[in-house]
C-alpha positions in Angstrom: 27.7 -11.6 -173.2 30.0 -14.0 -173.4 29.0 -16.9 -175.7 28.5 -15.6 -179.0 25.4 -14.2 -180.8 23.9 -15.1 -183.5 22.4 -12.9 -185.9 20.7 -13.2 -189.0 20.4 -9.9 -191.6 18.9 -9.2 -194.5 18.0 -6.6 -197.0 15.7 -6.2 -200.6 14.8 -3.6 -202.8 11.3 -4.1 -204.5 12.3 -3.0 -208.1 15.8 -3.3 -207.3 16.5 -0.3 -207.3 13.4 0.7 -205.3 11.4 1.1 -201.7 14.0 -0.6 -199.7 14.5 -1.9 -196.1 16.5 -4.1 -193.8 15.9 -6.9 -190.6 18.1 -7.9 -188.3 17.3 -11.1 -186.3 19.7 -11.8 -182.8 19.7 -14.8 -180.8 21.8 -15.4 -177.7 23.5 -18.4 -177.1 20.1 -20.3 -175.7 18.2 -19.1 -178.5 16.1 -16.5 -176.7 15.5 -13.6 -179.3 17.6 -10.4 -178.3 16.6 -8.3 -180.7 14.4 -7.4 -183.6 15.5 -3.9 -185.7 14.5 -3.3 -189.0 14.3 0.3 -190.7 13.4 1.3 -194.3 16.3 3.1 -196.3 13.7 4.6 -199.2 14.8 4.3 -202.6 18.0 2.2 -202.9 19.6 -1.5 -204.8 19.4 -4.7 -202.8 23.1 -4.5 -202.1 22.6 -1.1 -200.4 20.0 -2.4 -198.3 22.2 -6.0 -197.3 25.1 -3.6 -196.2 22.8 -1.7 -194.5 21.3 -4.6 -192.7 24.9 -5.9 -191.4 25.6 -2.4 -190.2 23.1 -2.0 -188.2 23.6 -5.3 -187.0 27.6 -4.2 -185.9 26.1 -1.3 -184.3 23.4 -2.9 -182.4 25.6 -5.2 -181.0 28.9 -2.8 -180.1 25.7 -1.0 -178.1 24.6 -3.7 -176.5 28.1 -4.4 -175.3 28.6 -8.1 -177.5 32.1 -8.7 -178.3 31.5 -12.3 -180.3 29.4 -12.1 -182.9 28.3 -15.0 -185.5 26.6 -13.2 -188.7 24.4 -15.3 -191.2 23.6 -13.4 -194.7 21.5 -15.1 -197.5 23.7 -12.4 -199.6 26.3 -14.6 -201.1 27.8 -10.7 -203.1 27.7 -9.6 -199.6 29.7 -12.1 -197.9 32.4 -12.5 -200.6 33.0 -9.2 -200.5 33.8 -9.0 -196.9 35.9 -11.9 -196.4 37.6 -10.3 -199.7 37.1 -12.9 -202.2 35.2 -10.3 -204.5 36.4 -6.8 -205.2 33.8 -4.2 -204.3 33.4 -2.4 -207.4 30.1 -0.4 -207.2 31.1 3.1 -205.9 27.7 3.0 -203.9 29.2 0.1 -201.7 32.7 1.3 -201.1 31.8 3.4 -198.4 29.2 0.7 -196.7 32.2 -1.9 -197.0 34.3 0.3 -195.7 32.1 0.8 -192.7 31.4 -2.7 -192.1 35.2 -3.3 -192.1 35.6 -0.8 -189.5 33.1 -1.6 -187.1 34.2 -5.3 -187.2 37.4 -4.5 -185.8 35.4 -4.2 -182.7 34.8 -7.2 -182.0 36.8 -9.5 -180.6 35.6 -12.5 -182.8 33.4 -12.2 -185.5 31.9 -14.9 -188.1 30.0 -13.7 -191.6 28.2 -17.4 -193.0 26.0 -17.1 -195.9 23.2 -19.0 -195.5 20.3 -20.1 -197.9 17.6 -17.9 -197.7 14.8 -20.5 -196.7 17.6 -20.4 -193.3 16.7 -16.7 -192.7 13.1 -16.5 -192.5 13.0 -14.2 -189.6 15.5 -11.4 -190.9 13.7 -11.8 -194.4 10.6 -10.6 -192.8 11.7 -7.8 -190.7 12.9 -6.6 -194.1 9.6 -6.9 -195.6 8.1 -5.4 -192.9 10.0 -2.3 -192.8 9.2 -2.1 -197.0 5.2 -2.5 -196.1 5.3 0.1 -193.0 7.6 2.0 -195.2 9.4 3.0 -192.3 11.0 1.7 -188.8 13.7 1.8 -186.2 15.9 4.8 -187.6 17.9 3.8 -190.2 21.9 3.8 -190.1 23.8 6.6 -192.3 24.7 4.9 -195.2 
């Protein structure tokens, strides 16, 4: 594909830390849904679960061949962290962030936004609905 695509991710944690799950929402360039992955992760933080969310996002897309990528996160820690503007300081996320920083390098151009959450309805509730099914697409080693 050569226009980019957009996707939208997210991740929760009911109990934060608790049963938790990710969705991943692509577009193409048209609009036309792509894709639709989401996975529960078991017991793990919100931040576990976002990370988790924009990984299987990276992968789904390096599969599928995309080298442009626009990524939209309601998760301002997320975000921040990636572009650098926060330290990652939680040993839990050091080796997502690490893993998110290498498959980016993938891609010849990638784009993290946050977005406010009301913007990522869809994502939001392929995360919810791998936290009610309590399970989904495989989850990505995190």
């Amino acid at each position: 594909m050569k226009e980019p695509v957009r996707v939208h991710i997210d991740g929760g944690a009911r109990g934060n830390p608790g049963p938790a799950g990710f969705g991943v929402h692509a577009e193409d360039a048209t609009g036309q849904v792509v894709a639709e992955l989401y996975g529960f992760l078991g017991h793990a933080t919100n931040n576990v679960a976002e990370y988790a969310a924009f990984i299987a996002a990276l992968e789904w897309a390096q599969g599928q061949g995309v080298n442009q990528l626009q990524v939209y996160s309601d998760s301002q820690l997320l975000v921040r962290q990636i572009e650098g503007a926060y330290k990652v300081r939680h040993a839990g996320l050091k080796p997502l962030y690490a893993r998110c920083r290498l498959l980016m390098t993938r891609f010849s151009l990638l784009r993290l936004e946050h977005v406010r959450r009301e913007d990522n309805k869809d994502a939001d509730a392929l995360a919810n609905r791998a936290m009610d099914e309590g399970a989904g697409n495989t989850p990505p080693p995190v």
